[in-house]
N, C-alpha and C positions, 0 to 999 in steps of 0.2 A: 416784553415778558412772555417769554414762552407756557405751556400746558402745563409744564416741571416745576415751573418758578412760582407758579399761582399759590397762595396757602389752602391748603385745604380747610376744612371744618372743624379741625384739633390744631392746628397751628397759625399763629399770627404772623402779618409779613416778614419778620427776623425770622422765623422759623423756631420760635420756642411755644412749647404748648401752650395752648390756653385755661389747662387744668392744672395750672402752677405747679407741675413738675420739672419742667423746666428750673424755677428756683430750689424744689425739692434737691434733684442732682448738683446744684451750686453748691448748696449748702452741706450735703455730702461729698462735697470735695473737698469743701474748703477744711471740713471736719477730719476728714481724711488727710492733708497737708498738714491740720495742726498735730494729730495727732505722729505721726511720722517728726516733727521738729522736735515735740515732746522726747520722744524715743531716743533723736540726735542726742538732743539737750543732756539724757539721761545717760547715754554712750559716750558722752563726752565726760559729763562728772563722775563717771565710775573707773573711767581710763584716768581723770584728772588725780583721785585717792591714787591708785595703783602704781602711777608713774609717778607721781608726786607732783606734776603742775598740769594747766592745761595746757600749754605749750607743747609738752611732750605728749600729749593726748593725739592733740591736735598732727603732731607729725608722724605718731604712729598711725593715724588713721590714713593719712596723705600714704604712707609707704604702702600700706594695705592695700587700697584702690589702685597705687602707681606705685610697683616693683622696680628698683633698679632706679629710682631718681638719683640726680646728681643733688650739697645742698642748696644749688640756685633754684632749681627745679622747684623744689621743695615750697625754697620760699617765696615761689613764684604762685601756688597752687596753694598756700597756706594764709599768704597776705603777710608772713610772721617777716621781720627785717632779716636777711641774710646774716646779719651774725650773731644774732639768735637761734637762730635754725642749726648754722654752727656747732654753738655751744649745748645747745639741746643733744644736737647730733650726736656730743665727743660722749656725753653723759649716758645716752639711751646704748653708744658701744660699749663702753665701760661696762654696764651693767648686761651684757649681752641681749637685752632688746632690741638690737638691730645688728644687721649683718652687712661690714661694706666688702667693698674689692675695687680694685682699676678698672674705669670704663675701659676697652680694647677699643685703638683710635689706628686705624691707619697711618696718620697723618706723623707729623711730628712735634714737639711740641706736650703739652703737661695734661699728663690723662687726668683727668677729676675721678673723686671716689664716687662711688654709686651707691646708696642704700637700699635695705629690703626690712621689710619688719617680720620678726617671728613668730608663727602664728598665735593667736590668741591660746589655745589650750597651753603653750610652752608660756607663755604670759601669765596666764592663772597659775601653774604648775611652780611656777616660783614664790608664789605667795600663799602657797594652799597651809603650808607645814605653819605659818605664822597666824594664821587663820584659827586653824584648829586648836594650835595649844593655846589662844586666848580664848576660844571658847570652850574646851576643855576647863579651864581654869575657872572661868565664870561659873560653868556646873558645879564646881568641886568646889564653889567657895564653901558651901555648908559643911560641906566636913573639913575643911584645913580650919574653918572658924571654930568647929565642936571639938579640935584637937586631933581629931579620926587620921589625919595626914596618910589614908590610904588615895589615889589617883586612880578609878575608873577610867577616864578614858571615854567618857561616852560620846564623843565623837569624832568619826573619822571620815575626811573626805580625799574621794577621788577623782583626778580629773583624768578623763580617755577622750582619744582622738573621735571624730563623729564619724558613725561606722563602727567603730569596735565596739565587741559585743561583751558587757563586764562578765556576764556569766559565765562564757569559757575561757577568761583567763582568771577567775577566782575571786576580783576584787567586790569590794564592799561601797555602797555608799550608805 
């Protein structure tokens, strides 16, 4: 054991301190791990509403981190069975939340489709107008119940790219 290796006066032979900080930063980790799965957990069930399953959560999140997957790729990175991911796939293009084209293969032989997912603001952007008029509607229930049937309107949301600045181009949130 060399001079380096000896523990000094604040640390035991493993080298964690003897003023239980050492378990202090444990348990700040560990805290810090739960809390990030939390977050996953919670980016997962708000993609799960929007897309309609988690499945398609799940593979927009995979296209997000990994652009241009094939869907073996996919379902390789997802765990999901390949013709799930498939049929996920055909749904999520349908509904323009994902964008394919042909791999470009030198070779000869069957190019496979590659996927990309669309960024989240174009993700919100589709479901903002459905949003608002339900929650417009919930305000306005007291007057369509008093007869009043006039439509305030009192809310409207916008969604902008991160970066753009809503104030010089007008919009409201």
């Amino acid at each position: 054991m060399s001079a380096d290796d000896t523990p000094d006066d604040d640390h035991d032979a493993d080298g964690a301190r003897q003023d239980g900080s050492g378990d202090m930063r444990e348990k700040l980790e560990a805290e810090a791990d739960r809390a990030i799965e939390q977050f996953d957990e919670g980016v997962v069930d708000l993609l799960s509403w929007i897309l309609e399953t988690e499945t398609r959560a799940r593979i927009y999140i995979h296209l997000r981190q990994h652009p241009n997957s094939t869907s073996d790729e996919i379902a390789e990175g997802t765990g999901l069975y390949p013709s799930t991911v498939r049929e996920a796939l055909a749904a999520l293009h349908e509904d323009d939340t994902v964008q394919r084209s042909k791999r470009e293969s030198d070779g000869a032989g069957n190019n496979p489709y590659e996927y990309s997912a669309v960024p989240p603001s174009d993700l919100i952007g589709g479901i903002v107008d459905d949003v608002q008029e339900h929650m417009n509607a919930v305000f306005n229930l007291d007057q369509y119940l008093d007869g009043d049937g006039t439509d305030d309107e009192p809310i409207r949301i916008t969604v902008t790219e991160e970066g753009d600045d809503a104030e010089d181009d007008g919009a409201e949130t």
